[in-house]
C-alpha positions in Angstrom: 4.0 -9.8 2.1 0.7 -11.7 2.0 -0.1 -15.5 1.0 -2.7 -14.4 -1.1 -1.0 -11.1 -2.8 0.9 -13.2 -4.9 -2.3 -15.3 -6.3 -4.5 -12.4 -6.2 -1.8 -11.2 -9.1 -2.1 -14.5 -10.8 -5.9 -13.8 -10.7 -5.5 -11.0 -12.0 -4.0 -12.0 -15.1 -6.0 -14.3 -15.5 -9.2 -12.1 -15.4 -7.6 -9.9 -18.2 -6.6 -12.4 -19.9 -9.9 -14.0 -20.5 -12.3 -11.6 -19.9 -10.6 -7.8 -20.0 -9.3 -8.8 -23.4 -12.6 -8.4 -25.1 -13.4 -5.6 -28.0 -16.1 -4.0 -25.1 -12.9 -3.5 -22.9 -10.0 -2.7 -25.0 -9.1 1.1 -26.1 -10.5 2.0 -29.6 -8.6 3.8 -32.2 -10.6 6.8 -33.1 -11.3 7.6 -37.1 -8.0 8.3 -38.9 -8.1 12.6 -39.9 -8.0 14.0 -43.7 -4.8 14.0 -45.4 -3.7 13.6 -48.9 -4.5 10.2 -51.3 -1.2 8.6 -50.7 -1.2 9.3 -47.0 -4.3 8.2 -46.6 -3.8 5.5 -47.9 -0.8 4.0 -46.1 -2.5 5.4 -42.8 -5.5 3.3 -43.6 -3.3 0.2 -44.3 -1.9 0.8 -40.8 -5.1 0.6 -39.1 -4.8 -3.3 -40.5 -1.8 -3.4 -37.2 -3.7 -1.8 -34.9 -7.0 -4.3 -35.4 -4.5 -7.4 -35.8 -2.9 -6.3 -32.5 -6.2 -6.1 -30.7 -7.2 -9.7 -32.1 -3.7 -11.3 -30.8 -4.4 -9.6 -27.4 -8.0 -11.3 -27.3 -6.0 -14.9 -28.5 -3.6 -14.3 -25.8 -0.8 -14.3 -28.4 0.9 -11.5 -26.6 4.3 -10.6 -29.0 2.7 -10.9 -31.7 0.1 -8.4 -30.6 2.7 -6.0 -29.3 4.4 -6.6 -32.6 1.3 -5.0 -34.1 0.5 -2.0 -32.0 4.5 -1.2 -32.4 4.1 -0.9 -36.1 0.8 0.9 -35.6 2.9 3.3 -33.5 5.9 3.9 -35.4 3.3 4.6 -38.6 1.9 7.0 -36.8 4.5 9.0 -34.9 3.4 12.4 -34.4 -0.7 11.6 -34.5 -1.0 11.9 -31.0 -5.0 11.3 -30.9 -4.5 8.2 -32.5 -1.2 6.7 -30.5 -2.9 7.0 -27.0 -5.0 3.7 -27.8 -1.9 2.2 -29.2 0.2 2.7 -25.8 -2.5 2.0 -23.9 -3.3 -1.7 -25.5 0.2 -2.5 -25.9 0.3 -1.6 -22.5 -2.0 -4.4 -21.5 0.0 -7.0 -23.5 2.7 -6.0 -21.8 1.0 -6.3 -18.4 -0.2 -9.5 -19.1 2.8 -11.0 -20.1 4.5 -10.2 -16.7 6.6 -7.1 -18.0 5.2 -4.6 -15.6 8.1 -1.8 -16.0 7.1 -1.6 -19.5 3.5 -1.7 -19.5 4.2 0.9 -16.6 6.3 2.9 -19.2 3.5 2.6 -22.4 0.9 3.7 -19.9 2.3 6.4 -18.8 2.9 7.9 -22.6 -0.8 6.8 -23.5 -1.9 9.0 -20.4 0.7 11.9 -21.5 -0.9 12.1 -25.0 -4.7 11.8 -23.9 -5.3 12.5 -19.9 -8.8 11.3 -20.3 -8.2 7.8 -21.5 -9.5 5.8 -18.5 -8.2 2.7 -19.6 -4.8 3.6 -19.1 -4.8 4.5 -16.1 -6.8 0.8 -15.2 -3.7 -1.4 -17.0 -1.3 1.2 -15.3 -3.0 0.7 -11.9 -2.5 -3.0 -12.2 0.7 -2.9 -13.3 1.7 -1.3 -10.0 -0.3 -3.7 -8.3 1.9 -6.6 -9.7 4.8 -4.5 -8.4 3.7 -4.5 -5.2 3.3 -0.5 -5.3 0.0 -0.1 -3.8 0.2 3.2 -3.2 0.4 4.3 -6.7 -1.8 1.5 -7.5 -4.6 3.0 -5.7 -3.5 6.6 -7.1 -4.5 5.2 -10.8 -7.3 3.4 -9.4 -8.9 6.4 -8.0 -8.3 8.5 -11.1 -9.9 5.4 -13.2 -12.9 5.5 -10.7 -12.9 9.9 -11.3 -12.8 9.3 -15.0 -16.1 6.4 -14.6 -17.6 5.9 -11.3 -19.7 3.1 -12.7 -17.2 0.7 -13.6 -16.4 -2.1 -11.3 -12.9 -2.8 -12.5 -11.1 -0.3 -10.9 -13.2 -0.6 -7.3 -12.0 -3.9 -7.8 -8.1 -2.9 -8.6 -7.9 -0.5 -5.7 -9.9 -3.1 -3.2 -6.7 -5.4 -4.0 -4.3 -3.1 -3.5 -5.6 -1.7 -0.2 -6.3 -5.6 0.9 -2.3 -5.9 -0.2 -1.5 -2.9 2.4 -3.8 -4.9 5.2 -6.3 -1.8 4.6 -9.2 -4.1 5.1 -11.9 -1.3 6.2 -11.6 0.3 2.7 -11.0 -2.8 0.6 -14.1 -4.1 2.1 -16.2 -0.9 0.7 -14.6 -0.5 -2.4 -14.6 -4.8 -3.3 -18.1 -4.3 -2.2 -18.8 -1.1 -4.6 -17.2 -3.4 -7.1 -19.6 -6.2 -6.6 -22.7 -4.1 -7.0 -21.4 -2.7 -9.9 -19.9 -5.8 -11.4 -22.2 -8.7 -9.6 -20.9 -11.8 -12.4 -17.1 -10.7 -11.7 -15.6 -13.8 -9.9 -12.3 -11.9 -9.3 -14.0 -9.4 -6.9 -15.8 -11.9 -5.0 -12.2 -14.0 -4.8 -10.2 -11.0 -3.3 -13.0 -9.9 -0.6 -13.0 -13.6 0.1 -8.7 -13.2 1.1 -9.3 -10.0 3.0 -12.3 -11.6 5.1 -9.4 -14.4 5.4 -7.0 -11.4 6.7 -9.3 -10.1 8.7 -10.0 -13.3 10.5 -13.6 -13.6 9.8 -13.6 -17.4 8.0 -17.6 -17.3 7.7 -17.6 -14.6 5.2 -13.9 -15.9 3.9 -15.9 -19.1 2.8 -19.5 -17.8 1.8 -17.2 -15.0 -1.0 -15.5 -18.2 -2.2 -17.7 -20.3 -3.0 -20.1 -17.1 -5.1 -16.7 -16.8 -6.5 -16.3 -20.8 -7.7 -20.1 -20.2 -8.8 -19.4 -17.9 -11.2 -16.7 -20.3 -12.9 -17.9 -22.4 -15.9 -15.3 -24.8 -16.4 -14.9 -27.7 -13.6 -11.3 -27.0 -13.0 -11.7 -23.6 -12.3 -14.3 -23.9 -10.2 -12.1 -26.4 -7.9 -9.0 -23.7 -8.7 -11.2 -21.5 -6.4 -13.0 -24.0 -4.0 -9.9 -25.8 -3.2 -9.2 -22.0 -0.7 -11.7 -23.2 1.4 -9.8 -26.2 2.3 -7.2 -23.2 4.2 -10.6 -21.8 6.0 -11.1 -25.1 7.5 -7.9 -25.6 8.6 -7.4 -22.1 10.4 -10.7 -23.1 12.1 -9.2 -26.5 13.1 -11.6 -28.2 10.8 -9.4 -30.9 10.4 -11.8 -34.0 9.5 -13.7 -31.3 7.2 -10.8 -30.3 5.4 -10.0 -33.7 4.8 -13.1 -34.7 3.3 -13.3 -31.3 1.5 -9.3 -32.3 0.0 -10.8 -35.2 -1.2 -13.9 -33.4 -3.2 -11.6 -31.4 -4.8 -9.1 -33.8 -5.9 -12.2 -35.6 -7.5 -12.8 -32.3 -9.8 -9.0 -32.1 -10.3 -6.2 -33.6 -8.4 -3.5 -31.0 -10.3 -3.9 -28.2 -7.8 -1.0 -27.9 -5.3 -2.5 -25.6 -2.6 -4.7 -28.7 -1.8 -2.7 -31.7 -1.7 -0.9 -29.7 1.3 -4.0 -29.0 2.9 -4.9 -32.5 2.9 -1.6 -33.7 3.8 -2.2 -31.2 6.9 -5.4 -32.5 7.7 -4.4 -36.1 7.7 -1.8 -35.6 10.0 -3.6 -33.7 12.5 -6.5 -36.8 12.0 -3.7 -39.3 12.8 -3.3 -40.8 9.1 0.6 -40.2 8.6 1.2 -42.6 5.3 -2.0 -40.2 3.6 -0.1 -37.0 5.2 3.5 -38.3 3.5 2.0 -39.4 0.2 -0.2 -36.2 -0.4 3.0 -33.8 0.8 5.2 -35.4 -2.0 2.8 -34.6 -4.6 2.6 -30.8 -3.2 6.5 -31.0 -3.8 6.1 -31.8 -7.0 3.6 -29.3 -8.1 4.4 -26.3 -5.9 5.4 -23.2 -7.6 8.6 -21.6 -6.4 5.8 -18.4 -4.8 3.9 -21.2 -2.6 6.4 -21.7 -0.1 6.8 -17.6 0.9 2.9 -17.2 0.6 1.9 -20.0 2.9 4.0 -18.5 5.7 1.5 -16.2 6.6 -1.4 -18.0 6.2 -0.8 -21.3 7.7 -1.2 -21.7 11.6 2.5 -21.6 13.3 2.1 -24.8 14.3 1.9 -26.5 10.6 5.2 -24.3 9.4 7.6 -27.4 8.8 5.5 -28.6 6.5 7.2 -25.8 4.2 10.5 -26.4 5.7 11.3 -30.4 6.2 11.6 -33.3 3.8 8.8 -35.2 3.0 10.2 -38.2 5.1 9.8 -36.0 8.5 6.0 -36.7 8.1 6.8 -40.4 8.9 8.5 -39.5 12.3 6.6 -37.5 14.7 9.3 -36.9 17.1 11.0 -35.1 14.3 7.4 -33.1 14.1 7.6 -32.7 17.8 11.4 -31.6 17.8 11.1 -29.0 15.2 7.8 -27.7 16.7 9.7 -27.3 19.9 12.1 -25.5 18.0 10.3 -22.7 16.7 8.8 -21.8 19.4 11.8 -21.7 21.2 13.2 -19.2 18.6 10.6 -17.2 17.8 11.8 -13.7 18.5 10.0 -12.4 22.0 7.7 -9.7 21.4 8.5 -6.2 22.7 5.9 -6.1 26.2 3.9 -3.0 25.9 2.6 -1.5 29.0 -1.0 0.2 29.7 -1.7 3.0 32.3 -2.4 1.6 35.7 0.2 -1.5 35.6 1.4 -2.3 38.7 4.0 -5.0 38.2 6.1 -4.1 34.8 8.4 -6.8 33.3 12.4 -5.5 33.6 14.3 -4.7 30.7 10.9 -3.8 28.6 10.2 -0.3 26.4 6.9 0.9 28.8 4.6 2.9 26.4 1.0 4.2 27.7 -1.3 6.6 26.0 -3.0 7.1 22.4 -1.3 8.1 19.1 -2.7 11.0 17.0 -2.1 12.8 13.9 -3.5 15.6 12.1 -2.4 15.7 8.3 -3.4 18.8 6.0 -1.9 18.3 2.6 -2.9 21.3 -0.1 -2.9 21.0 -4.1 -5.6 23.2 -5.2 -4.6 26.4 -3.7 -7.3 29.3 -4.6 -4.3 32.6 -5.3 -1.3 30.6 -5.3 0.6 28.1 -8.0 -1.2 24.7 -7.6 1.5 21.9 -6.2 0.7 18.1 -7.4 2.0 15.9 -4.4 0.8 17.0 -1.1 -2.9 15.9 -1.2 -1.7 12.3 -2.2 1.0 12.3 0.4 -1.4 12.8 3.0 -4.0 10.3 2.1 -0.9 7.2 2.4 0.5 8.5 5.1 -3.2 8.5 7.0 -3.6 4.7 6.0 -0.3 4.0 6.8 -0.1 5.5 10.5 -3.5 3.9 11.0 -3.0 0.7 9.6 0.7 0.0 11.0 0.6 1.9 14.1 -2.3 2.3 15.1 -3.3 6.3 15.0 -6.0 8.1 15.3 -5.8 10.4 12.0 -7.3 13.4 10.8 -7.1 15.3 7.5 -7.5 18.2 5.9 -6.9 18.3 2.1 -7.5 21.1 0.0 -10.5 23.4 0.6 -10.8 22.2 4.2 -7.5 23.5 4.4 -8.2 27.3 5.4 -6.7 28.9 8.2 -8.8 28.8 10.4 -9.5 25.5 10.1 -6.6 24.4 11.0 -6.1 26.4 14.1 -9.6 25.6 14.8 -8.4 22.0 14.3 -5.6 21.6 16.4 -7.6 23.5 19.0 -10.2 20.7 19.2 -7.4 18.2 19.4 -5.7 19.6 22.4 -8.9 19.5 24.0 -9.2 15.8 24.1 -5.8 14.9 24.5 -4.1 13.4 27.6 -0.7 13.7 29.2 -0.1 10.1 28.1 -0.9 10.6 24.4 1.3 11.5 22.0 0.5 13.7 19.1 1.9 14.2 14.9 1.3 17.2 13.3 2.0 16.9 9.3 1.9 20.0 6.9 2.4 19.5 3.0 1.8 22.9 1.3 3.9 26.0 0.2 6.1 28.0 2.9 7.3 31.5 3.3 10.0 33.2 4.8 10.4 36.6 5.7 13.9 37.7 5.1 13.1 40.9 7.1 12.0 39.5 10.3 13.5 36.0 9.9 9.8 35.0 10.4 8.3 31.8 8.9 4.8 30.6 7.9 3.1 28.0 6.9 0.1 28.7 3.6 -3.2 27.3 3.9 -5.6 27.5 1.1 -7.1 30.3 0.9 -3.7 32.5 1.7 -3.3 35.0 -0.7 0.5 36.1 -2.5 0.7 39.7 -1.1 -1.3 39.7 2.2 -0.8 37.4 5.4 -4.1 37.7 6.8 -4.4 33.9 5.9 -0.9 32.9 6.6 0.1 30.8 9.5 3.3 32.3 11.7 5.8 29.6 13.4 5.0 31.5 16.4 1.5 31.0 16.2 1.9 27.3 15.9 4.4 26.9 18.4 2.5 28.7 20.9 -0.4 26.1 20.2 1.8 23.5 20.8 3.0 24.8 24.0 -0.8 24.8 25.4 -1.2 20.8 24.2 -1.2 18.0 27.5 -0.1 15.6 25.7 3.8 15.2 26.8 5.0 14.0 23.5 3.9 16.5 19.8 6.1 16.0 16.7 5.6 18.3 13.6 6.7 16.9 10.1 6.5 19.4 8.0 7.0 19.2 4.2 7.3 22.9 2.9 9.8 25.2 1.9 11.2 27.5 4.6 10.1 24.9 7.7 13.2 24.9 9.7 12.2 28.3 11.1 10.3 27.0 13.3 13.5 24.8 15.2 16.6 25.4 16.9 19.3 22.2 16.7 19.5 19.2 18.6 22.0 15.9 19.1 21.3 12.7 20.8 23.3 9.5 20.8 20.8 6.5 21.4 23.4 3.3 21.6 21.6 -0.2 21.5 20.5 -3.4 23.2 19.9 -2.9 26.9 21.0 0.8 26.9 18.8 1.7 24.2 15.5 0.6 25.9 17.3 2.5 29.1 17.3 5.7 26.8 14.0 5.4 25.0 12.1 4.9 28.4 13.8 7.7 30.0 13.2 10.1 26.9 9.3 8.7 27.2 9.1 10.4 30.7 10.2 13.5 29.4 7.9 16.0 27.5 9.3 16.1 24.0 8.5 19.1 21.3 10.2 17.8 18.1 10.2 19.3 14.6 11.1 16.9 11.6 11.7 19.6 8.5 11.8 18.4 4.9 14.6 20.8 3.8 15.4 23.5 7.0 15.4 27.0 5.0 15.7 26.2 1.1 12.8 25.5 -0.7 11.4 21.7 -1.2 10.7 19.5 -4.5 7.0 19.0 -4.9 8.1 15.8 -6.7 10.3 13.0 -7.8 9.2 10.5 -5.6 6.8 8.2 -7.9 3.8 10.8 -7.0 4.9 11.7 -3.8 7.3 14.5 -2.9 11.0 13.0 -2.9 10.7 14.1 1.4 7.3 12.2 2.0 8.4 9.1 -0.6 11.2 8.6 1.8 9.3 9.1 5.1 7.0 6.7 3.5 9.5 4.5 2.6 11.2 4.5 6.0 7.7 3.8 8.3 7.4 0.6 6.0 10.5 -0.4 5.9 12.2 0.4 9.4 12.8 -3.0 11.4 12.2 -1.9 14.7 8.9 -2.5 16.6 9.7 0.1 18.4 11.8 3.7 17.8 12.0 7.2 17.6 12.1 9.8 15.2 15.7 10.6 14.9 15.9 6.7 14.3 13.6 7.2 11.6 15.3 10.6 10.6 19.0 9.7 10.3 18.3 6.1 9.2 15.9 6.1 6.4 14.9 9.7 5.5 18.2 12.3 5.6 20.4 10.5 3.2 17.2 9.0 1.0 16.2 12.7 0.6 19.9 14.7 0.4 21.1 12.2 -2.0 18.7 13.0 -4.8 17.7 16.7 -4.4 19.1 20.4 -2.9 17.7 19.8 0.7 18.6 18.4 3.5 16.0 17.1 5.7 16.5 18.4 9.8 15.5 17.0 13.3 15.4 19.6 16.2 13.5 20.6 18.7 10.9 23.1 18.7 12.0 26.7 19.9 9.4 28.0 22.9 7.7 25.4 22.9 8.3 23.4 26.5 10.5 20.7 25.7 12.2 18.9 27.9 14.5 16.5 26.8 12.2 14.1 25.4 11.7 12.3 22.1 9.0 10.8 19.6 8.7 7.2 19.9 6.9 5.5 17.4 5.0 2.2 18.2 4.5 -0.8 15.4 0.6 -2.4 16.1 
């Protein structure tokens, strides 16, 4: 994970817990109802917790604030339009002192007993972010930015968490949306100032920063947040300005760690090795165990023993040298990935050509049929995911764009602009049927109604689309009940090293038709996987985690999806090929950027 994930949480809490913690930001309890004298009474003395808790939150005196608001709960059990504010502030103490499972937990009960509460769902959101969830992050975000599209806060929250998933396109507009809403909010200008980083544009890196040091009153602070810039120069090979810049900052405070090893960095690239020795021992000695594992990223290749070596290693540059020539000699050797029109291909290589595509229809709101929660969600993560980490083209269609015919009208246009070279995912989240009489599947678009199939989609309809499709390589996932109709088995054995990359280049050369099914012929859980569907949680899961720059879908299948899936529910997720539809022995190979 990123460098600057794990400070962008410390940033965090440190936003709340000077600024967030204010009365204009914390839940309010709302007037206590009628009851009798006596009860009255002791409900009145109880609001004396709630108001003591939201003082200690605003003092930073954490336990004693959740002390508080547990008191004000347990006085209160059975209220429910009074607890929400109660879960929802203890919530935030929670959150700020680090215990994110928790806070997750008092969230989720404030949101339980009032829906609307829009703070919740902000101290939730964050919560995940700490977690490093981002994908439920950005799901309470979103529903914080529904609940009040005028607050910056949660732009802010979800621009982190997509900056955190290297979604830089959309944590540029929303840190940017936050900034217009929220123009004196250091924080936002901080995190847009990482992504630029990210993004390798150092210009606008630096300019965020320093608005972001601007907007801190206390000297420290300011050189807290200045001191990033020091980094910038030093990925532009600004060495003699990164010293000098070092040296401003240890002026305003010579405490921060970050930049006594960027001035020990500079001052070795300038020459100056007793300055590069003396500043990397005080960066030993005031590191935190987090800066090690976030540098790794950040720092050019080149500079990596500086996190690695004793401090006396500065004093010897043949030790610099050696260990230099060391890393490059083990650095793992990328896998080569050929384009059309090569003539001379390296041996032993996986040779890929052509453009990845998906089409994703996920459906929630259906307009005759029970509503489903998961799907819609499913679809937007797994669009930034294949886009962001693989590189795909992706399309969607959520909801009311989800009709019938605009999906056949869809995947018509798509095979029109597709080459033999491409390859091509078609993903379907929605409800299913099966027709016990004709042993006929479909697939139920939006506006499909419960006793006519005018709107319905058969399996034969869509295999005879895919059959018409150039492209030599299609692959439908398909997360519904009843999906298996549409497949007839299959087995491979792939084996590994040199006779892997034999097989996965000869199964490139043939035209593959492949079928991944959440759950063959049974019906599927439109749940349990932490607001995905337990299938598309483990799909999810598996494209994240799967080590492999490059591998196919039974890979994927039978190593991080069958058993993730059949271990918790009733289905058991399938990998065949798809009947009529021209296969030829191939398989899906999936490509890492």
């Amino acid at each position: 994970m990123k460098i600057q994930i794990n400070k962008v949480i410390s940033l965090t809490l440190i936003y709340f817990g000077t600024i967030l913690t204010g009365c204009a930001s914390v839940a309010h309890i709302p007037s206590a109802p009628s009851v009798d004298y006596f009860e009255r009474g002791r409900k009145y003395l109880s609001v004396d917790y709630f108001e003591r808790g939201r003082k200690y939150l605003n003092e930073k005196n954490y336990n004693l604030a959740i002390q508080n608001f547990t008191e004000y709960i347990n006085r209160n059990s059975g209220n429910n339009r009074i607890l929400a504010p109660a879960y929802s502030n203890r919530c935030m103490a929670f959150y700020l002192k680090g215990e994110y499972d928790i806070a997750i937990r008092d969230c989720s009960e404030a949101i339980r007993l009032n829906p609307k509460l829009r703070h919740s769902y902000r101290y939730r959101g964050f919560s995940f972010l700490g977690k490093q969830q981002y994908e439920l992050a950005i799901r309470d975000f979103t529903e914080c930015i529904y609940l009040d599209p005028n607050k910056a806060d949660a732009y802010a929250g979800r621009g982190a968490a997509y900056s955190a998933k290297d979604s830089y396109n959309s944590s540029i507009k929303d840190l940017t949306e936050a900034i217009r809403l929220g123009p004196k909010s250091w924080w936002s200008y901080s995190v847009i100032s990482f992504t630029y980083l990210d993004m390798g544009n150092l210009d606008k890196a630096e300019e965020n920063m320093r608005k972001a040091a601007d907007l801190k009153n206390k000297i420290r602070d300011k050189a807290g947040m200045l001191e990033n810039i020091g980094l910038i120069y030093l990925k532009q090979g600004k060495w003699e300005s990164a010293l000098v810049h070092s040296k401003t900052i240890n002026e305003m405070s010579n405490d921060l760690a970050w930049n006594w090893l960027f001035r020990s960095i500079a001052a070795y690239k300038m020459g100056d090795i007793n300055l590069a020795k003396s500043a990397y021992e005080k960066w030993i000695k005031l590191q935190k165990p987090s800066d090690k594992k976030g540098l790794e990223k950040y720092l050019p290749e080149q500079l990596h023993f500086y996190l690695n070596n004793l401090p006396t290693s500065i004093a010897s540059p043949s030790k610099i040298d050696s260990f230099q020539k060391q890393l490059k000699d083990t650095t793992p050797p990328k896998i080569y990935i050929s384009k059309k029109g090569d003539e001379q291909k390296p041996k032993n290589v996986i040779d890929i050509q052509g453009n990845y595509h998906a089409l994703l229809i996920g459906i929630n709101n259906y307009q005759k049929l029970e509503k489903l929660e998961t799907p819609v969600f499913d679809v937007q993560i797994l669009s930034e995911l294949l886009q962001h980490k693989y590189g795909f083209y992706t399309q969607t269609l959520v909801n009311e764009k989800a009709t019938r015919d605009n999906i056949i009208d869809t995947i018509n246009e798509i095979r029109k602009k597709l080459q033999k070279e491409d390859k091509l995912i078609i993903y379907y989240a929605g409800h299913g049927h099966f027709d016990k009489n004709t042993g006929t599947g479909y697939w139920l678009p939006v506006d499909a109604e419960r006793d006519s199939d005018t709107k319905w989609i058969m399996a034969d309809t869509i295999t005879t689309n895919i059959k018409r499709i150039s492209a030599d390589h299609v692959m439908v996932i398909a997360d519904s009940c009843y999906s298996g109709t549409l497949s007839r088995g299959i087995r491979v054995n792939i084996g590994s090293g040199a006779l892997r990359t034999r097989y996965i280049n000869k199964i490139l050369k043939k035209r593959s038709r492949i079928l991944i099914a959440s759950g063959g012929n049974e019906p599927v859980i439109d749940s349990g996987g932490a607001g995905h569907s337990v299938f598309a949680q483990a799909l999810i899961d598996g494209l994240n985690e799967i080590e492999r720059k490059v591998f196919t879908a039974e890979e994927l299948l039978v190593g991080h999806i069958k058993e993730a899936v059949a271990g918790s529910t009733e289905q058991t997720p399938e990998f065949k090929i798809i009947r009529n539809s021209g296969h030829k022995g191939g398989d899906f190979v999936f490509r890492k950027q």
